[in-house]
C-alpha positions, 0 to 999 in steps of 0.5 A: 767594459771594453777590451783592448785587441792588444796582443795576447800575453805569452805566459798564460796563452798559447797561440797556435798559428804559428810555430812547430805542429808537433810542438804545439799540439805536444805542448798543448795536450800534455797537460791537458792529459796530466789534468784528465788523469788527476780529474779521473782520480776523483771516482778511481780513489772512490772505487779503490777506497770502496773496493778494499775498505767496504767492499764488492756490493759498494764497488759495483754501486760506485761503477754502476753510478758512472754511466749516470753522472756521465749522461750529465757531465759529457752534456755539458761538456758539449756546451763547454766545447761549443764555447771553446771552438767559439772563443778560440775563433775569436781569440784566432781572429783577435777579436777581443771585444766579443771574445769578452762577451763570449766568456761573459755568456758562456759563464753565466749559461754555465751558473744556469744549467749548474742549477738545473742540472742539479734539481733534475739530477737528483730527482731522477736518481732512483728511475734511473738505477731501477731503468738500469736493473740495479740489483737489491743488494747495491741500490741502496748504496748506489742511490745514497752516492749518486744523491751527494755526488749529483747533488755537489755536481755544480763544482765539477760543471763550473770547473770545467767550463772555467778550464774549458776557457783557459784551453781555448787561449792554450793555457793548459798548466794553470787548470793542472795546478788546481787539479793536482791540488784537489786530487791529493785533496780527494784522497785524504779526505776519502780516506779519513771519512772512511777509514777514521770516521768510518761513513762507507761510501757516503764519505768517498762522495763527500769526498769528492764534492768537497774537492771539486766545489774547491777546484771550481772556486780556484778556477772562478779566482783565477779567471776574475783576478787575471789581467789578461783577455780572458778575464772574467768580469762579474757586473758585465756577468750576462748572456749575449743571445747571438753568442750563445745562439753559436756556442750551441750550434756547435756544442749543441750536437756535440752535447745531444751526441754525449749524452744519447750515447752515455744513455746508450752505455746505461743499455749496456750496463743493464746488460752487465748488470745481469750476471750479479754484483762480482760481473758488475764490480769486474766491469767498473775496474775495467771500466775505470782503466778504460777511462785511463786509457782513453785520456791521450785521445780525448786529450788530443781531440781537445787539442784539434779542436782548439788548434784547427779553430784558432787556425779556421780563425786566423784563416789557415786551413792548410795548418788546420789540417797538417795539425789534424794529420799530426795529431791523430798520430800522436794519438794512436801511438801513445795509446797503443803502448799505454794499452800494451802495458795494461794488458800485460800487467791486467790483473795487477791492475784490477787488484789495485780495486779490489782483493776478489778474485772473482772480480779480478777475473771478469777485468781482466777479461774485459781488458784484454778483449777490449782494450786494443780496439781503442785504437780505432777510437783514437782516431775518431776522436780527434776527427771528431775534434777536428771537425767541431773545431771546424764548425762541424758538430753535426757530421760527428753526432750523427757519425757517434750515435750511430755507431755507439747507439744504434749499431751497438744497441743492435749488437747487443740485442741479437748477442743476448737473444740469438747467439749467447748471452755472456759476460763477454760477448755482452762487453764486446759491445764497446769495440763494435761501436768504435770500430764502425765509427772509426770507418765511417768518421774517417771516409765523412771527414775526407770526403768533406774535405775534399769538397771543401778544396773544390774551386 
C-alpha cells in the first residue's frame, strides 16, 4: 500500500514543531493524564470493591498481585515507547511510507508478545507470590486473581500499543473517550459480580478483563477505520526487521529497565509482606495513591518524549530542549500540590479502601513519609523522557537500575539487617531510589548535552 506525504489532518493529530511550548506540552499531556487516571480506576475500584465488600485478606492479595502484572505491563510499555519515539521521528520528518510500515510492524509484534506474554505469565503465577513470601492467608486469593487478570492481560497490551500510536501523531483525546468508556464499565461490572452475584475477588478481575479486551477492541476499530496516516491496514499487517530492529534499540532498554526495576519492588513487597496482611493491605492503599500521584510525571514524560522526537525529526534541538526545560516545570509544580493535599487529607483517602483502622494507620504512615520525595521523581522521568525521545534508552536504564535496583536493594538489606527492621523504614526504600536518580539522571543528561553542543 502506498502512502501519501500529504500534510497530516489537524483533528486528530497534533504537530508539535511549531506553535507555544507551554501550550503544546499542556494540550498534550492533560489528556494523556485524564486517561492514566481512568486506566488507574481499573486495580483502584478492584481494591475499593475488595477492600469494604470482601475484606483485609482480598485487599492485600489484590495489592500484592501488582508489583507482578506490573513486571509485565511496564516491558511492554518499553516496547510501546520504543515504537512511539520511532513513529514520532517519522511523523516529524513526514516520512509517510515508512511511518506506515512502522505501525504495520509495531502491531503485529504487539499481537506476538500479547501471546507469549500471556502462556508465560500465567505459568509463573504460583513461583512468583511463593518468591514474594505471600502469607497462607492471601495466596490462595492472590493466585485466583492474578490467574484471570494475566490471563485477559492481552486487551491491556493491545490497548496500549494502539493509544501508544495515537500519542506519538499527538491525538491524545480519542484513547480518553474509550478509557472513560470502559472505566465506568469497570465499575458496574466489579459491583454486580460481587455485590449481586457475589464472586469476591474473582469477579473484581473479570471485571477488569472484560473492560480492557473492550477497550482494546475500540482502539483496533478506530485505528483500522481511520482516513488518516495512522491507519492500520490488516493485509499489509507484517514485521518490517530494520523497523523493528529501531523500535527495540530504544524500547528495548526502556523495557529491560522496567522490568528489573518493578522485579526490584517485588524485593521490596517481601519485605512488606513480613509484618502481615494489616502492614500489606496499608502498603496497597498507599501504593494505589502513589500511582495517582504519579500520573502528572509520567503524563509529561510522555509528552517529552513525543515532543523532543517530533522536533529531533523535524531537526530543531533547540525547541527539543526549550520543551524539556518546560516540561519539567510543569511536572514538579502539579505534583507538588497534588501531594500536599494527599497528605492533608491522608486517612480519608486510605479509608476510601477500607473501614480497618489498623490499615488505615500503616497508609497514612507510608503517605506521608514518602509522598514528598516524589518530586525528585518528576524530574527524572520526564529526563528520562526527554532522553529516549532523543534516541537515548541506554543513559536512562542504567541511570534507573541503579538507582531503583541497586542502591535501593542495598538500602533495604543493611536497614532490615544492621539497623531496624520496621514498617517504615522498609518503605522508605522508594524515596532513597528516587532521590539518588533524580541526581544522577540530571548531572548525565547536562553533561550530554553539553557534549552535543561542542563544534
Amino acid at each position: 500500500m502506498t502512502v501519501s506525504a500529504a500534510a497530516p489532518k489537524k483533528a486528530t493529530v497534533r504537530d508539535m514543531t511549531e506553535g507555544s511550548i507551554v501550550k503544546q506540552v499542556i494540550l498534550f499531556a492533560l489528556p494523556l493524564m485524564l486517561g492514566n487516571v481512568f486506566q488507574m480506576l481499573y486495580n483502584t475500584v478492584d481494591s475499593i470493591v475488595v477492600g469494604n465488600y470482601v475484606g483485609t485478606q482480598a485487599l492485600a492479595a489484590v495489592g500484592s498481585t501488582t508489583m507482578i502484572v506490573n513486571m509485565m505491563v511496564f516491558f511492554f510499555n518499553g516496547f510501546s515507547t520504543g515504537a512511539g519515539v520511532v513513529i514520532a521521528n517519522y511523523f516529524g520528518a513526514r516520512d509517510m511510507k515508512t511511518l506506515h510500515k512502522t505501525i504495520e510492524t509495531t502491531m503485529a509484534a504487539t499481537f506476538a508478545l500479547s501471546l507469549l506474554f500471556t502462556v508465560a505469565g500465567v505459568a509463573a503465577v504460583k513461583p512468583m507470590l511463593r518468591f514474594m513470601a505471600t502469607p497462607e492467608d492471601v495466596f490462595a486469593e492472590a493466585t485466583t486473581y492474578l490467574r484471570i487478570y494475566i490471563g485477559g492481560i492481552s486487551g491491556l497490551l493491545v490497548y496500549n500499543m494502539g493509544s501508544g500510536i495515537l500519542r506519538a501523531v499527538g491525538d491524545t483525546m480519542r484513547p480518553l473517550y474509550f478509557l472513560i468508556l470502559t472505566s465506568v464499565l469497570n465499575i458496574i461490572l466489579d459491583l454486580a459480580f460481587v455485590l449481586g452475584l457475589h464472586r469476591g475477588i474473582e469477579g473484581v478481575a473479570w471485571a477488569t478483563i472484560i473492560s480492557q479486551f473492550i477497550s482494546a477492541f475500540l482502539i483496533l476499530l478506530l485505528l483500522s477505520r481511520s482516513e488518516d496516516i495512522y491507519r492500520l491496514t490488516w493485509h499489509d499487517l507484517k514485521i518490517d526487521r530494520a523497523i523493528l530492529g529501531r523500535i527495540f534499540a530504544v524500547g528495548l532498554p526502556a523495557g529491560i529497565q522496567s522490568i528489573i526495576t518493578a522485579f526490584s519492588n517485588v524485593f521490596v513487597q517481601s519485605y512488606i509482606n513480613y509484618f502481615g496482611s494489616s502492614c500489606m493491605a496499608g502498603w496497597s492503599c498507599y501504593n494505589k495513591l502513589d500511582q495517582f500521584i504519579m500520573l502528572p510525571m509520567q503524563s509529561m514524560a510522555m509528552a517529552s518524549t513525543t515532543f523532543v522526537s517530533q522536533n529531533i525529526g523535524a531537526e530543531k534541538r533547540q525547541r527539543a530542549d526549550k520543551g524539556t526545560i518546560v516540561t519539567v516545570a510543569l511536572s514538579v509544580g502539579v505534583t507538588a500540590v497534588i501531594v500536599a493535599v494527599l497528605c492533608l487529607f491522608a486517612a480519608p483517602a486510605v479509608g476510601l479502601f477500607t473501614p480497618d483502622a489498623s490499615v488505615i494507620e500503616y497508609g497514612v504512615l507510608f503517605i506521608r513519609v514518602n509522598s514528598f520525595f516524589l518530586l525528585f521523581n518528576g524530574v527524572s522521568h520526564v529526563l528520562a523522557g526527554a532522553l529516549r525521545g532523543q534516541g537515548d534508552s541506554r543513559g536512562p536504564m542504567i541511570i534507573m537500575l541503579l538507582s531503583f535496583v541497586g542502591i535501593r536493594q542495598v538500602y533495604l538489606y543493611v536497614v532490615s539487617r544492621f539497623i531496624a527492621n520496621t514498617p517504615l523504614l522498609v518503605g522508605f526504600g522508594y524515596p532513597v531510589g528516587w532521590t539518588t536518580c533524580c541526581i544522577i539522571e540530571m548531572t548525565y543528561f547536562f553533561l550530554r548535552r553539553r557534549k552535543t553542543k561542542q563544534p
